[in-house]
C-alpha positions in Angstrom: 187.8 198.7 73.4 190.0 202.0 72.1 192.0 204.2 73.9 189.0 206.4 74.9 188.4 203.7 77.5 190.8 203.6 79.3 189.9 207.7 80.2 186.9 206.4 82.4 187.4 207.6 85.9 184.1 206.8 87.6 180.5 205.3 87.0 177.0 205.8 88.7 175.8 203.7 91.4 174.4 201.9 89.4 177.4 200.3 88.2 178.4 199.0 91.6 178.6 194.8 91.1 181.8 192.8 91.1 181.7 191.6 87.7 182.0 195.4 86.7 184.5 196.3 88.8 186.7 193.1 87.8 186.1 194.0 83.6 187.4 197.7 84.7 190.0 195.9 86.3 191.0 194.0 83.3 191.0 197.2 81.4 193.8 198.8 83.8 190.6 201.3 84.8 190.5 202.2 88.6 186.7 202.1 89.3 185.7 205.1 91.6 182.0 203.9 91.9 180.5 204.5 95.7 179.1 201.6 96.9 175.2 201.6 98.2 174.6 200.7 101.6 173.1 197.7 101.4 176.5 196.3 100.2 178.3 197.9 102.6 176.6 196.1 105.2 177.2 193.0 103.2 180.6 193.7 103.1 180.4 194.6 107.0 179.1 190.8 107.6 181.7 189.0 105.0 184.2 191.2 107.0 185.5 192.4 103.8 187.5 195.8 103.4 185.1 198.8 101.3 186.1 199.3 97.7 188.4 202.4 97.3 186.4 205.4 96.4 187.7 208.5 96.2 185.2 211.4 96.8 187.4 214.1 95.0 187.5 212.1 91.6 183.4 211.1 91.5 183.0 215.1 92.2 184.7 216.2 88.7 182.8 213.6 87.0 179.3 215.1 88.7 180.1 218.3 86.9 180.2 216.4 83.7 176.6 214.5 84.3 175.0 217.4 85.2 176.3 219.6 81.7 175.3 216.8 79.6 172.0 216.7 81.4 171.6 220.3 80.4 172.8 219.9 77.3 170.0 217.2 76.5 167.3 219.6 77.3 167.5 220.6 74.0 165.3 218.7 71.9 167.2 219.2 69.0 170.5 218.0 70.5 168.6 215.1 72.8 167.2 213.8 69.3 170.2 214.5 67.2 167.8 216.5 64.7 170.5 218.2 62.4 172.2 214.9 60.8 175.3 217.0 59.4 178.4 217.0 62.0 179.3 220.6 61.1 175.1 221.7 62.4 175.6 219.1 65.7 178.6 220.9 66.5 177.1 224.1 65.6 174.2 223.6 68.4 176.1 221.8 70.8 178.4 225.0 70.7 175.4 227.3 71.1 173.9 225.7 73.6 177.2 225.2 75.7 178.1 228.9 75.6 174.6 229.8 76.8 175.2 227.3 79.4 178.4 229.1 80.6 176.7 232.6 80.3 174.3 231.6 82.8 176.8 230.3 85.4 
């Protein structure tokens, strides 16, 4: 894939198998996905050390989730009503500064 890739930082929990985390690999991407517990405890059993995760990096990419969350709300954006880039924009920049004035 492009360049934009290769930016990925993170991925949900639901993202946690090995075949994942070996194609992120491949892609010179260093996976920060938490692993559940139940393959923790696998892990435990094969004696095999936890993934790396790093607590700080997952944080940053919360903050993201949860303002494209909001910005979904919006039917309109959600459903990508206005076809024309400059009205997508348009809304998307609405609805982001109304986001930030009610922070």
């Amino acid at each position: 894939m492009g360049p934009a890739r290769r930016r990925l930082e993170g991925a949900d929990k639901d993202y946690p198998a090995r075949s994942f985390r070996a194609c992120l690999r491949r892609r010179g991407i260093k996976a920060t996905i938490p692993e559940r517990v139940d393959q923790l405890a696998g892990r435990r059993r094969r004696r095999e050390r936890p993934c790396g995760f790093d607590r700080a990096v997952y944080r940053r990419r919360n903050v993201v989730e949860r303002c494209f969350h909001r910005l979904n709300q919006w039917r309109g954006i959600a459903t990508r009503y206005d076809k024309q880039p400059g009205r997508y924009l348009a809304a998307i920049t609405l609805d982001s500064t109304l986001i930030w004035l009610d922070t």
